[in-house]
C-alpha positions in Angstrom: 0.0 0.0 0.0 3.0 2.3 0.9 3.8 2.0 -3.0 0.4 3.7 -3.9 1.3 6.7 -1.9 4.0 7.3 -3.0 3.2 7.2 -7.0 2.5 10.5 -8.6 -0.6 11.3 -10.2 -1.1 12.4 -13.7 -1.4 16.0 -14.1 -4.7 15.5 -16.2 -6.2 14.4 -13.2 -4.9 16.8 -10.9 -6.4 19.4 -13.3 -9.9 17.2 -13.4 -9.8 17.5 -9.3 -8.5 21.0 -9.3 -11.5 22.3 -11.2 -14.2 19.7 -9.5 -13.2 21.5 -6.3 -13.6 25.0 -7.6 -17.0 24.0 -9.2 -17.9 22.9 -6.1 -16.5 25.3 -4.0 -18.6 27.7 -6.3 -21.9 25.8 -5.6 -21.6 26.4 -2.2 -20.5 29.8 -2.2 -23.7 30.3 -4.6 -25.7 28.4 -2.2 -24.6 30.0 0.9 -25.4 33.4 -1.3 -28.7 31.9 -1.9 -29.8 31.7 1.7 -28.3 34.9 2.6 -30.9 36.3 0.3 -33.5 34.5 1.3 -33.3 35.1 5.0 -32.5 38.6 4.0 -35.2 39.2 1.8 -38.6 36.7 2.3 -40.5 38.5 -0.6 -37.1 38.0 -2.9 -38.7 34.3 -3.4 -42.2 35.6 -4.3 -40.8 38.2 -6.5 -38.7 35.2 -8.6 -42.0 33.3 -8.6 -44.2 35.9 -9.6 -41.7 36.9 -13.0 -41.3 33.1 -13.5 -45.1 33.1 -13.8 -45.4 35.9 -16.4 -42.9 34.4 -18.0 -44.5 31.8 -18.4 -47.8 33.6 -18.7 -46.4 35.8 -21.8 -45.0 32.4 -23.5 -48.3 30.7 -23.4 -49.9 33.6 -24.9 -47.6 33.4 -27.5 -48.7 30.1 -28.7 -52.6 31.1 -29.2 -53.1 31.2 -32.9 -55.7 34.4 -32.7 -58.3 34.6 -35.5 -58.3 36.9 -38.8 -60.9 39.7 -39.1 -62.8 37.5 -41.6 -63.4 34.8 -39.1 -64.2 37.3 -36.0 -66.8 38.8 -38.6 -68.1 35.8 -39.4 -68.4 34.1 -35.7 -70.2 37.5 -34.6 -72.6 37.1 -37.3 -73.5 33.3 -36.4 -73.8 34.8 -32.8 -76.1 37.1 -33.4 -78.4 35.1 -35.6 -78.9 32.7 -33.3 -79.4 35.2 -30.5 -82.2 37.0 -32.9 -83.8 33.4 -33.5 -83.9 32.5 -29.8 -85.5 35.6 -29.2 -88.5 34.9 -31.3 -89.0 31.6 -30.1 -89.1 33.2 -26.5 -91.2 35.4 -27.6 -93.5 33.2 -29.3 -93.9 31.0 -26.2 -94.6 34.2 -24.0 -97.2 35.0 -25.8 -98.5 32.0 -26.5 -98.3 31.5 -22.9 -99.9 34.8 -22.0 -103.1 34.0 -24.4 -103.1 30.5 -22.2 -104.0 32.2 -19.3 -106.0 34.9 -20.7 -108.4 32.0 -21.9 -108.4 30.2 -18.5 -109.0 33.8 -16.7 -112.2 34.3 -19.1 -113.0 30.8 -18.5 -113.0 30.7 -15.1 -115.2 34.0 -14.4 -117.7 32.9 -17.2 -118.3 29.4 -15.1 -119.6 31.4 -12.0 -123.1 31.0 -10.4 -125.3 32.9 -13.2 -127.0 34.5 -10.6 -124.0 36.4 -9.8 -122.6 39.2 -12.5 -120.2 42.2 -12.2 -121.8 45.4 -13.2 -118.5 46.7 -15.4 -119.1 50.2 -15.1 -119.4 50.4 -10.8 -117.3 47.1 -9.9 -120.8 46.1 -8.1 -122.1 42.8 -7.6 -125.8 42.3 -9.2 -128.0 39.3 -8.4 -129.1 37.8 -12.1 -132.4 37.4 -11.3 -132.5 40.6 -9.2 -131.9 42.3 -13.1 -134.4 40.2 -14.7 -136.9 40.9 -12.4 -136.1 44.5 -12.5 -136.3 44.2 -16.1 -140.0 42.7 -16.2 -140.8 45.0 -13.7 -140.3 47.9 -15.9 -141.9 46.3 -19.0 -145.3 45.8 -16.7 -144.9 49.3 -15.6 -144.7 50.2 -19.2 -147.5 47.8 -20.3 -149.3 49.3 -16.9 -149.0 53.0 -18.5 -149.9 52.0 -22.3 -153.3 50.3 -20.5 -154.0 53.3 -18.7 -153.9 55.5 -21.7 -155.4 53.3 -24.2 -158.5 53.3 -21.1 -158.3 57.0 -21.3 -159.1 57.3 -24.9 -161.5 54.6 -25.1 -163.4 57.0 -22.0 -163.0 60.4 -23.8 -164.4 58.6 -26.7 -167.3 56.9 -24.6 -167.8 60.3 -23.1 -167.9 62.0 -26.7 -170.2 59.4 -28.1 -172.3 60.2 -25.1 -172.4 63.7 -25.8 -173.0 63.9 -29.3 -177.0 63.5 -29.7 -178.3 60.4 -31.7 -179.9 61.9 -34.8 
């Protein structure tokens, strides 16, 4: 083993090692830089992180392939067709919808008791039969009246008849 020792390296190799401990002793003067700065500074990390991240951010934009004006024209107008045919469909079922309940609204107040009817003009409640018998009330009244006056000129005729001396 003494021999070993004692035999003299190449000088290739004594270069190899001579630079292996410089890189190293590089690497940990760069490391021990490293964790000066980060114990000096805390934000220094978020800093690093926050350009890595538009970095990357500002390469991924990069790769989008954007459209031409011809095909932004063209999507826009597909857009807005369909936005104009949706909307008269909607419409269409709103009002078909609306007329639905309209129907069932007139339906529903034209199925009440038919003795009970709202007078339009005052908002009033009137009793069916209460107007009909109103109503042939006033047609007896004016029955009543035409009576008395045909009785009236059948007695000024009696009474003129009367009058006048038989020849």
């Amino acid at each position: 083993m003494a021999d070993n020792e004692n035999k003299i390296a190449p000088a290739s190799d004594v270069e190899e090692t001579a630079t292996d401990e410089k890189g190293a002793a590089a690497k940990v003067a760069k490391a021990a830089k490293g964790n000066k700065k980060k114990s000096d500074k805390p934000s220094g990390a978020r800093s690093g992180k926050i350009k890595k991240f538009f970095k990357d951010f500002r390469g991924e934009v990069k790769k989008i392939v954007w459209p031409d004006a011809k095909m932004v024209l063209k999507s826009t107008g597909v857009v807005l067709l369909v936005v104009a045919i949706l909307s008269i469909i909607i419409y269409g079922i709103d009002q078909g919808l609306s007329a639905g309940i309209t129907g069932l609204k007139k339906l529903a107040t034209n199925d009440t008791s038919v003795s009970e009817t709202v007078d339009e003009e005052t908002g009033e409640e009137k009793d069916a039969e209460a107007d009909a018998d109103a109503e042939a009330e006033a047609e007896d009244e004016a029955d009543a009246e035409e009576e008395a006056e045909a009785d009236a000129e059948a007695d000024v005729e009696a009474d003129a008849a009367e009058e006048t001396p038989a020849d």
